[in-house]
C-alpha positions in Angstrom: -208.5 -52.7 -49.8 -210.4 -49.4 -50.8 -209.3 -45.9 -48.7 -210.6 -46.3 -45.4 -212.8 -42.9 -45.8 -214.3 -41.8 -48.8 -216.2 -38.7 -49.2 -219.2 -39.2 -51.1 -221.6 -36.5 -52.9 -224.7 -36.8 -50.9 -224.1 -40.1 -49.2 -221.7 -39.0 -46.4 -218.4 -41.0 -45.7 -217.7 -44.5 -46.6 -214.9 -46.1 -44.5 -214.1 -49.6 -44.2 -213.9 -51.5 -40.1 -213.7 -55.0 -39.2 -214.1 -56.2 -42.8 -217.9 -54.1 -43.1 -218.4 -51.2 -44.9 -220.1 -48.6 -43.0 -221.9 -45.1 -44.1 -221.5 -41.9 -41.9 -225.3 -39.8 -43.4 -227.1 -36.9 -42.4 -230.0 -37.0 -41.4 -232.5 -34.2 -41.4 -232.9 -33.9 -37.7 -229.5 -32.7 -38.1 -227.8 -35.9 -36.2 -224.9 -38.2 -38.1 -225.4 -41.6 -37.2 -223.0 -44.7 -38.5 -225.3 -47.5 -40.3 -223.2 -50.8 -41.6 -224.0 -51.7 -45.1 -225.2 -55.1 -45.6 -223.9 -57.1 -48.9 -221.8 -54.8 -50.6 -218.1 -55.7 -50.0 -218.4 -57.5 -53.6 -221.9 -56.8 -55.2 -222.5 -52.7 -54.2 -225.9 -53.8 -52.7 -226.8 -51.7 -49.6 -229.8 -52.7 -47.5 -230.0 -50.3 -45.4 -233.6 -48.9 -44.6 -232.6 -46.1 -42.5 -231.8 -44.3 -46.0 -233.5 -43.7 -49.1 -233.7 -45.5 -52.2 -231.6 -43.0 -53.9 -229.2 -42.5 -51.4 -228.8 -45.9 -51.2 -228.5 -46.6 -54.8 -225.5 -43.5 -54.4 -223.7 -45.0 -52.0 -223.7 -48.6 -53.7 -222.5 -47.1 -56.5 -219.7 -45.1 -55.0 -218.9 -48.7 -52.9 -218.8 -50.9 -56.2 -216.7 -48.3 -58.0 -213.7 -48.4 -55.0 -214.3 -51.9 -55.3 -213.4 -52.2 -58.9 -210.7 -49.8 -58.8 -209.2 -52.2 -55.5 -209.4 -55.6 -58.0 -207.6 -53.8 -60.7 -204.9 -52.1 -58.7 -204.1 -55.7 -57.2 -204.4 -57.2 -60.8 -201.5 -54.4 -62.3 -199.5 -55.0 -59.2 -199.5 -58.6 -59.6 -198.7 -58.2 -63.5 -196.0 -55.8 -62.5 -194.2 -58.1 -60.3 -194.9 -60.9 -62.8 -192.9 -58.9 -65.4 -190.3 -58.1 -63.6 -189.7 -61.8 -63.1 -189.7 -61.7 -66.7 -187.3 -59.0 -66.6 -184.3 -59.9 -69.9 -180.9 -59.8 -69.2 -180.5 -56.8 -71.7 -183.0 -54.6 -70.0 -181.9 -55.2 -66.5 -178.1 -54.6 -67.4 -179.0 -51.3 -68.9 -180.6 -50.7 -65.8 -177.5 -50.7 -63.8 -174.8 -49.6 -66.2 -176.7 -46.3 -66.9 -177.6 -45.5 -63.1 -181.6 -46.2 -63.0 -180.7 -49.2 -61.0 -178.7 -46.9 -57.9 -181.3 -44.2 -58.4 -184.3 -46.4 -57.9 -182.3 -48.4 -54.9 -179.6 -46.3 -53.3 -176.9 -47.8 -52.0 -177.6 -51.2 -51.7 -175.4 -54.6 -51.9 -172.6 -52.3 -53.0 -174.4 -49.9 -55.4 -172.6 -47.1 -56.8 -172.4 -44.6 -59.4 -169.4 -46.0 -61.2 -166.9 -44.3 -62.9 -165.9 -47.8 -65.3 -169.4 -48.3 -65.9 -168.8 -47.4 -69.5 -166.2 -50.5 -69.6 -169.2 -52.5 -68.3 -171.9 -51.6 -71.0 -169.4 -52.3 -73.9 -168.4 -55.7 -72.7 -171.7 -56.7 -71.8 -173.0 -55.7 -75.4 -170.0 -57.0 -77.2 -169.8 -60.9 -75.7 -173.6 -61.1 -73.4 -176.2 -59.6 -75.0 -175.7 -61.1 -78.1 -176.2 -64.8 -76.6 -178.3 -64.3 -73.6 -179.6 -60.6 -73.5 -183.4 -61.5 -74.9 -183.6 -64.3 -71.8 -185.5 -63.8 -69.0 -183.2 -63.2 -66.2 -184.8 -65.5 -64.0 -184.4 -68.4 -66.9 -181.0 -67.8 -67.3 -178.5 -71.0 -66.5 -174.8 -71.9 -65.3 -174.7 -73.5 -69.1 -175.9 -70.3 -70.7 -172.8 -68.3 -68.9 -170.8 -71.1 -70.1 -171.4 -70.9 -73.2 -171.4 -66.7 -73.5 -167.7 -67.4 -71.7 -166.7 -69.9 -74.8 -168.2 -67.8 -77.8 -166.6 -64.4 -76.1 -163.3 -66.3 -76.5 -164.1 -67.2 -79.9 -165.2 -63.9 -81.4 -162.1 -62.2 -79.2 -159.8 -64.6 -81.2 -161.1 -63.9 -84.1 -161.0 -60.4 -84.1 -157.6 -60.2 -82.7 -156.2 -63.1 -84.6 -154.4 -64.4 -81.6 -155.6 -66.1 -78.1 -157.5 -64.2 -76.1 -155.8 -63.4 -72.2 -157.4 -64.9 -69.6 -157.4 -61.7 -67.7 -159.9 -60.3 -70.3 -161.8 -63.5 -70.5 -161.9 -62.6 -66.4 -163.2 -59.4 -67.0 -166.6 -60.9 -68.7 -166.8 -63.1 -65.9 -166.4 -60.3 -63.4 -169.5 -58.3 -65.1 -171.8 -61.4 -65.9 -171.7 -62.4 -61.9 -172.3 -59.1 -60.9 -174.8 -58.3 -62.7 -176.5 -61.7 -61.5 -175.7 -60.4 -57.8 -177.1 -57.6 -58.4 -180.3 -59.7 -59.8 -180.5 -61.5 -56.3 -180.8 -58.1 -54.8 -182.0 -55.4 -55.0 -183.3 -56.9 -58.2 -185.2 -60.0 -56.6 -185.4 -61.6 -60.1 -183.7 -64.9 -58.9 -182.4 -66.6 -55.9 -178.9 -68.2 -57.1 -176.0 -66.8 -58.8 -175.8 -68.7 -62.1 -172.3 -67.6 -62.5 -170.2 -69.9 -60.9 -167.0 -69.4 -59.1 -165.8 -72.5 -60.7 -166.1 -70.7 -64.0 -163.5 -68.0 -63.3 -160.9 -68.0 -65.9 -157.4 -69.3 -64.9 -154.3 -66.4 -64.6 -152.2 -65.7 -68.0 -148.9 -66.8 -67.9 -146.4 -65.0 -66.0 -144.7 -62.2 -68.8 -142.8 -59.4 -68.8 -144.2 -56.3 -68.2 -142.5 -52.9 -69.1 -142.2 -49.7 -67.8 -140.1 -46.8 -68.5 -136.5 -45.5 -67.1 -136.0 -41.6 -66.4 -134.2 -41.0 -69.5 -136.6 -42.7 -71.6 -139.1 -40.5 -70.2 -137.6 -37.2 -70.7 -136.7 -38.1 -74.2 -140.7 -38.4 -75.1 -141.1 -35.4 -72.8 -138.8 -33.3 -75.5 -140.0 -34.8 -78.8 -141.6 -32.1 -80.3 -143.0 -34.0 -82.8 -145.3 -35.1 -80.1 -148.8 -33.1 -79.4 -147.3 -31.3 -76.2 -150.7 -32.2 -74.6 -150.1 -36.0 -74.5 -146.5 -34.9 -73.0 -147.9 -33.5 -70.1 -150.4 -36.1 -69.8 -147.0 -38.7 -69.9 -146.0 -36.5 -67.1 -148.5 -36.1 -64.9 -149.3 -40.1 -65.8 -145.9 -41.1 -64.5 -145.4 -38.8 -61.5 -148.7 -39.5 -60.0 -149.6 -42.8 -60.6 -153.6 -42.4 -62.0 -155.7 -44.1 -63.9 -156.9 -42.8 -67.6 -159.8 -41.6 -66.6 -158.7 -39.7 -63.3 -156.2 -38.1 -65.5 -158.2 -36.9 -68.2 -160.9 -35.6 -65.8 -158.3 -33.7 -63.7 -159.3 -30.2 -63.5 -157.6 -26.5 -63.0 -159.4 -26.2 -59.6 -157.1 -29.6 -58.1 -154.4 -27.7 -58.6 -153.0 -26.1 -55.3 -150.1 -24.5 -56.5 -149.0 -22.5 -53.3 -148.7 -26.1 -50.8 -147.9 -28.7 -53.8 -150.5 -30.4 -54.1 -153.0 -32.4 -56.3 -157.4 -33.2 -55.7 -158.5 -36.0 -57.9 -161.9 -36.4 -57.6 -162.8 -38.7 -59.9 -161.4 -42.4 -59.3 -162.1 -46.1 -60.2 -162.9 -46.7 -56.7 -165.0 -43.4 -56.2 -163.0 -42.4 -53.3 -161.7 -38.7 -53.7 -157.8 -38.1 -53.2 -155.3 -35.4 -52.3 -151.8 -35.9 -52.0 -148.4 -34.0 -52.7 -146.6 -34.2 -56.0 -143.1 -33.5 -56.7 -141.8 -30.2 -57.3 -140.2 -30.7 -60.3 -144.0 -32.0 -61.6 -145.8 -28.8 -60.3 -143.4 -26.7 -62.2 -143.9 -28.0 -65.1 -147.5 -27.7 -64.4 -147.1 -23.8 -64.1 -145.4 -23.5 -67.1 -148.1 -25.4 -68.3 -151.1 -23.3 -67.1 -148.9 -19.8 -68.3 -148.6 -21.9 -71.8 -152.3 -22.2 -72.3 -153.5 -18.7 -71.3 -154.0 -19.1 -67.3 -157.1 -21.1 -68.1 -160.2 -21.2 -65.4 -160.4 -23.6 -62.5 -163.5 -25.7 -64.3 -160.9 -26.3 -67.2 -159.6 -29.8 -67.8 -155.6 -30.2 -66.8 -155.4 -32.0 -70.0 -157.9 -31.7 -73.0 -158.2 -35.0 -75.3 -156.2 -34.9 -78.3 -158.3 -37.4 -81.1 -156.3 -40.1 -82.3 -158.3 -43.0 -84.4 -156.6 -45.7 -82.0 -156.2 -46.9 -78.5 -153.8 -45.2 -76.2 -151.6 -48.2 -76.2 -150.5 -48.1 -79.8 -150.5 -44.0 -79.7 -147.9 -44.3 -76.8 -145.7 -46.8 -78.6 -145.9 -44.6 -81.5 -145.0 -41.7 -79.6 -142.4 -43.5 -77.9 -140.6 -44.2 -81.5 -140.7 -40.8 -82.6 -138.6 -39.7 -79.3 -135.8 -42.5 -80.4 -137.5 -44.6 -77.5 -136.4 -48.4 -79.2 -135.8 -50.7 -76.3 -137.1 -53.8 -77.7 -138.9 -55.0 -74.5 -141.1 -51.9 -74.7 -142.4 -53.4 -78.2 -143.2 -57.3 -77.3 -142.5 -59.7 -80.1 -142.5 -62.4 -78.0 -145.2 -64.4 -75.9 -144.1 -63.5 -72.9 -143.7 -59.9 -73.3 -146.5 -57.5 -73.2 -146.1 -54.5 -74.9 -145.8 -51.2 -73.5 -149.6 -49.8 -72.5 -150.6 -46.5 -71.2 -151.5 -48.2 -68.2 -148.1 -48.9 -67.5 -147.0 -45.6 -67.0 -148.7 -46.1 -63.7 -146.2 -49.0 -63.4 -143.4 -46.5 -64.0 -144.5 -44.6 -61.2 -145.2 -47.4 -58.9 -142.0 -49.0 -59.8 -140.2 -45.6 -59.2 -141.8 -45.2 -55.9 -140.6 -48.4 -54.5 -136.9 -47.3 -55.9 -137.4 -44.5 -54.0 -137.6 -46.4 -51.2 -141.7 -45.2 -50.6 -143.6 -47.4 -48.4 -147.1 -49.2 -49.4 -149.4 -46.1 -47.8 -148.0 -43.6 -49.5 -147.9 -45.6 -53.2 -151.9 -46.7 -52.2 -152.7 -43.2 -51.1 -152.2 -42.5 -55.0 -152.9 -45.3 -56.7 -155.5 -47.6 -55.1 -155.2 -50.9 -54.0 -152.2 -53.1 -55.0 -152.5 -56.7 -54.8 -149.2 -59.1 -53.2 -149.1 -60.0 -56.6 -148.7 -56.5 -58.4 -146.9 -55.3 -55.4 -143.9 -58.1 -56.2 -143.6 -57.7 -60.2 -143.0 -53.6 -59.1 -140.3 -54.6 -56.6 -138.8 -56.5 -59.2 -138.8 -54.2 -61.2 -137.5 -51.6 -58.9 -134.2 -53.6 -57.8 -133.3 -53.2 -61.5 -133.4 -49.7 -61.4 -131.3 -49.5 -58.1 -128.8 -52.3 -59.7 -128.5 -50.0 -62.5 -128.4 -46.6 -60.4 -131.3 -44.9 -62.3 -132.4 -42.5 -60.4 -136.1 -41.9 -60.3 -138.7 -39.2 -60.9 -135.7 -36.8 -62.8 -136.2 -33.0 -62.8 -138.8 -32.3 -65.5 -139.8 -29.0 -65.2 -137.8 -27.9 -68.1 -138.2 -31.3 -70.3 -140.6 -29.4 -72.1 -139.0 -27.7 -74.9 -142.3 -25.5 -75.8 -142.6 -24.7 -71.8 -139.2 -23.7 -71.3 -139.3 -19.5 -70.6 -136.4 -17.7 -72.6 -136.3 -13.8 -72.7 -137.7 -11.8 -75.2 -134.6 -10.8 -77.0 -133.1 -14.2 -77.5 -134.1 -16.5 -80.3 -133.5 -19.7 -80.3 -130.9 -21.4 -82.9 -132.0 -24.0 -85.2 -130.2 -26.8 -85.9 -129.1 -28.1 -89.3 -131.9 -29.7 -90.9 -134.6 -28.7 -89.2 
């Protein structure tokens, strides 16, 4: 429908009751009557006699022009909604892995800015856009998913030259179905998921999982041959229990040295955190701040050091060149996974339970732990207390380079080096 009142050059005001069109004039007694125009909802004609032919003729004009521009908004709209029907798969996952998605719908069926979203983009242009990401969304089946789920496992085998986990073959499944959820709504491209939950991949077999004991740690913590910012990463990694990414974006300003304490504020989950950390940890974090020049608060805790490979195969490296060899932290067999940077959250979480810390204050640091996780740690942890390691050892001075001497001693070097 056209505005209800339109001001019109010479004609007066068109507005639109009941249905009618009707024309407000002056008239050159100086009185404004209302006259309905006859005919002209469609056509512009006006057969009005109270006005005169020109007028008329104006106001028809003005009438058929709304008109036109009322049939053409409703024909975009339509061809709007019709193309986002027709919305691809690619299109609408780049829509919600770089934000437009949350920015054009807020927070709706669960919508966040996410701080894994880059984990999503790669996987999805890996393993889905390559099969389905030029379909429709709409068009897309439970066969389709089925067969992105069967050529992901193929190209991951390939490329790795071994069988693919299940857990990362979960990990397309997790991002295919939400995308399609998110499809249902806010999207309203479809009605029905077309990613089963019949199609979620099966658990890996049960292996065995490593994670480091307090000497091993303060023997990587003192091998100098080490970039001494991935050793206080190590530290801060096992003695507070973060993720990657809530480590690396850890900033100056989190640091509360006077009460002990830590501000993350950058999680998976998005939930900020605050919590105490052990003294032994914030001294080393002093030491560390005096070593780099008493850097401002926006500073990062720890700046990236570029390696060409994962994190995984630089911590096993590093691990080697501290004399770290226990064969369990290296696989070799099936049922062994090798040691990963993301188990140096174990460590902690496996310490923590030694330590005899309860479920709140390990989640109040590290998220969510499923039954699952929670056992494998306690395992883990009766070792440790069979063996009488104690945890979290005193590592404020483990760092040779951090360690303060006075000015008029100098160190001795040992033979060889």
């Amino acid at each position: 429908m056209a505005d209800p009142k339109l001001r019109t050059k010479g004609a007066g005001t068109i507005t639109v009751k009941n249905g009618h069109w009707h024309v407000r004039v002056s008239l050159p007694d100086g009185t404004r009557p209302w006259y309905t125009l006859c005919k002209v909802r469609l056509t512009g004609e006006c057969t009005c006699m109270a006005m005169s032919e020109a007028r008329r003729a104006e106001v028809a004009a003005h009438i058929a022009e709304r008109e036109r521009e009322r049939v053409a908004k409703e024909l975009a709209e339509e061809n709007r909604q019709i193309s986002e029907r027709r919305l691809t798969v690619k299109a609408f996952g780049e829509r919600w892995t770089s934000g437009q998605l949350y920015d054009k719908h807020g927070d709706v069926n669960g919508l966040k800015p996410k701080a894994s979203a880059k984990n999503d983009e790669y996987r999805l242009k890996a393993y889905v856009y390559p099969e389905i990401g030029n379909m429709p969304v709409a068009d897309v089946t439970e066969q389709d998913v089925e067969i992105v789920l069967q050529k992901a496992e193929v190209k991951a085998r390939k490329k790795l030259g071994r069988a693919w986990r299940k857990s990362s073959r979960f990990q397309v499944y997790q991002v295919m179905r939400r995308l399609f959820d998110l499809a249902i709504r806010p999207g309203r491209l479809r009605e029905v998921n077309p990613v089963q939950r019949f199609m979620r991949p099966g658990r890996d077999d049960q292996k065995l999982y490593g994670f480091l004991y307090p000497n091993e740690l303060l023997s990587l913590l003192g091998c100098q041959d080490v970039p001494i910012e991935r050793r206080v990463l190590y530290a801060l990694a096992v003695f507070t229990g973060l993720r990657k990414g809530s480590l690396y974006a850890l900033k100056w300003s989190g640091v509360d040295f006077h009460h002990r304490t830590l501000t993350s504020l950058h999680s998976k989950t998005g939930l900020p955190q605050l919590f105490e950390v052990h003294a032994t940890l914030m001294a080393l974090l002093e030491a560390w701040h005096r070593h780099r020049g008493q850097p401002d608060d926006d500073s990062p805790i720890v700046p990236r050091v570029p390696t060409r490979q994962r994190e995984a195969r630089v911590l096993r490296d590093d691990l080697e060149a501290a004399k770290v060899k226990r064969a369990t932290l290296f696989g070799g067999a099936d049922n062994v996974q090798q040691m990963r940077f993301h188990d140096l959250r174990a460590t902690f979480v496996t310490w923590a339970m030694r330590e005899g810390r309860g479920d709140g204050w390990i989640s109040d640091r590290t998220g969510h732990l499923t039954p699952t996780m929670r056992q494998r740690y306690a395992r883990a942890a009766r070792t440790l207390a069979d063996l009488n390691y104690e945890p979290f050892p005193n590592v404020s001075e483990a760092i040779p380079e951090l360690v303060e001497r006075p000015t008029n001693v100098v160190p001795l070097k040992r033979s060889g080096e």
